[in-house]
N, C-alpha and C positions, 0 to 999 in steps of 0.2 A: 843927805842925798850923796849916793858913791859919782864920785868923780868923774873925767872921760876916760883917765891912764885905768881906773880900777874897772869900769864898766868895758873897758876893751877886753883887758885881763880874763875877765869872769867869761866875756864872750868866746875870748881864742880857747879856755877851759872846754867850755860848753863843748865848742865846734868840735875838739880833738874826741871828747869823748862820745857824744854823738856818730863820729868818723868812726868812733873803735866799736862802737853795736853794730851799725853797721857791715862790718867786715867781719864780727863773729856772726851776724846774719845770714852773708853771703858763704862763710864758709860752712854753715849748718846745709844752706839750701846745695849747695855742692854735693855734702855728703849724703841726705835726701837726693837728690835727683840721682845717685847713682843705684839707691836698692829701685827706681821707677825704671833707670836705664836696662836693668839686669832682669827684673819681671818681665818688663814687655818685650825683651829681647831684642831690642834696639843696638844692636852693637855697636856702628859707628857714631850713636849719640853717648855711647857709653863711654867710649874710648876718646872722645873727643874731653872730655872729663880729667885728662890726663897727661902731664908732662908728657915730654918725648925722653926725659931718662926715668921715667916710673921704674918701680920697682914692687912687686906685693909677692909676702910671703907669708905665707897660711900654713899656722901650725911647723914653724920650721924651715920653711920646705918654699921655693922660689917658685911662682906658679905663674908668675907674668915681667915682663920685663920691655917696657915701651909701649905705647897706643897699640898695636897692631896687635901684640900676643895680649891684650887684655880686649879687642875685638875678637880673637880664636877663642879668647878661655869664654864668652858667654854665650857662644856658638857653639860650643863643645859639650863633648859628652858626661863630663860630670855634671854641666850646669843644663845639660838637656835630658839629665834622670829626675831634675825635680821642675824643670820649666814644661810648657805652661802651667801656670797654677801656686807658682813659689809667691812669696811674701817675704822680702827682705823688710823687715821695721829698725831703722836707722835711730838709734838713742838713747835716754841723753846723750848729751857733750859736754864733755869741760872743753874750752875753746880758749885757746892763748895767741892772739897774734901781737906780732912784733915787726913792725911795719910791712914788708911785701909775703912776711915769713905768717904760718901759723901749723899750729899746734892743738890736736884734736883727739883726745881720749872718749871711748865710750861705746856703748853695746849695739853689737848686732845681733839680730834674733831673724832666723830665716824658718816661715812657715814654708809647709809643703802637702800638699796632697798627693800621695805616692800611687793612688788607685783612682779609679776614672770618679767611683763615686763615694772612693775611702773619706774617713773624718782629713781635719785638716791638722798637722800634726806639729809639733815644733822637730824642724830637719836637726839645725846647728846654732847653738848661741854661745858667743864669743865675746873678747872683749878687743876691741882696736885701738891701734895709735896713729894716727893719719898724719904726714908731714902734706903742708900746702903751700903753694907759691902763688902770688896774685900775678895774672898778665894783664897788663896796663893797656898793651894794645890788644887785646882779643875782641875780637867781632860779638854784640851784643853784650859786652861785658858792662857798659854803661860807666859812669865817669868815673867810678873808681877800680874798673877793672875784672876779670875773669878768676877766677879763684880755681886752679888746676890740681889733682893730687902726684904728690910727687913720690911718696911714699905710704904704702900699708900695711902694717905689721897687724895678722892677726891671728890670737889664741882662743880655743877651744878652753868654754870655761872649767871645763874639767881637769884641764892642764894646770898641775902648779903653778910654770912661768905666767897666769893669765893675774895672779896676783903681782906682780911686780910691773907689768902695765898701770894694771888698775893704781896702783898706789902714783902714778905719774898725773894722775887728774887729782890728787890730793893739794890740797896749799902748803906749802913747803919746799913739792919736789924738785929737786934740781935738773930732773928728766923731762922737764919739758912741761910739767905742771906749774902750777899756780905758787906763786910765790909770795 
């Protein structure tokens, strides 16, 4: 029979890793509740999803910068050619966090109905790298905290650079993947 010093041991093991599913949980359900936040066009729950130094760049190109302009950008006119009716599908994830920090590689796929009674089409699919911050104090975050995006880098998979993403969910990557 394992000791009390081993049975604590095995315990604090348990508990850390258990802590660690959990927080790539909450950072999955993050990045889900954001393709929910952008379909139903809920922008201040959208925006609320996000640091106050965010940053997301699509295809190159800087399209949001703070809560406020990523509440314009799902109010706006490119995301109101395919809303109501769009389908953001949020996945997989490689998911790496590092205590308050994490790290999220993985695909977005945005359906679209472009005609009131057109098929339903695949708009844009891409591949993302998501930087996340946990907030400890955020309202409803529960005891371990709120999981904000602080950063989103996303390529069009047609784009060469969408491979050098993708290779960052790989085990190995020094970018931010699985080591």
């Amino acid at each position: 029979m394992p000791d009390t010093d081993e049975l604590t041991a095995r315990l604090a093991t348990l508990e850390a890793r258990v802590a660690e599913l959990e927080a790539v949980r909450a950072v999955e359900h993050t990045l889900v509740a954001y393709g929910f936040g952008v379909d139903s066009l809920d922008a201040a729950g959208t925006a609320a999803l996000y640091t106050d130094d965010t940053r997301l760049v699509v295809d190159g190109h800087t399209i949001a910068e703070g809560p406020q302009s990523v509440h314009d950008m799902v109010l706006g006119p490119e995301h109101g050619a395919i809303a109501p009716g769009s389908a953001h599908v949020m996945g997989p994830f490689d998911v790496q966090v590092d205590g308050d920090d994490a790290v999220a590689v993985g695909y977005a796929t945005t359906y679209a109905r472009r005609e009131e009674d057109g098929p339903v089409r695949v708009w844009r699919q891409a591949v993302n790298r998501w930087e996340l911050r946990r907030d400890p104090g955020a309202e409803g975050g529960g005891e371990g905290g709120t999981w904000r995006i602080r950063r989103r880098e996303s390529i069009s998979l047609g784009d060469p650079a969408a491979a050098g993403l993708l290779r960052q969910g790989l085990p190995g990557s020094s970018a931010g993947g699985r080591s």
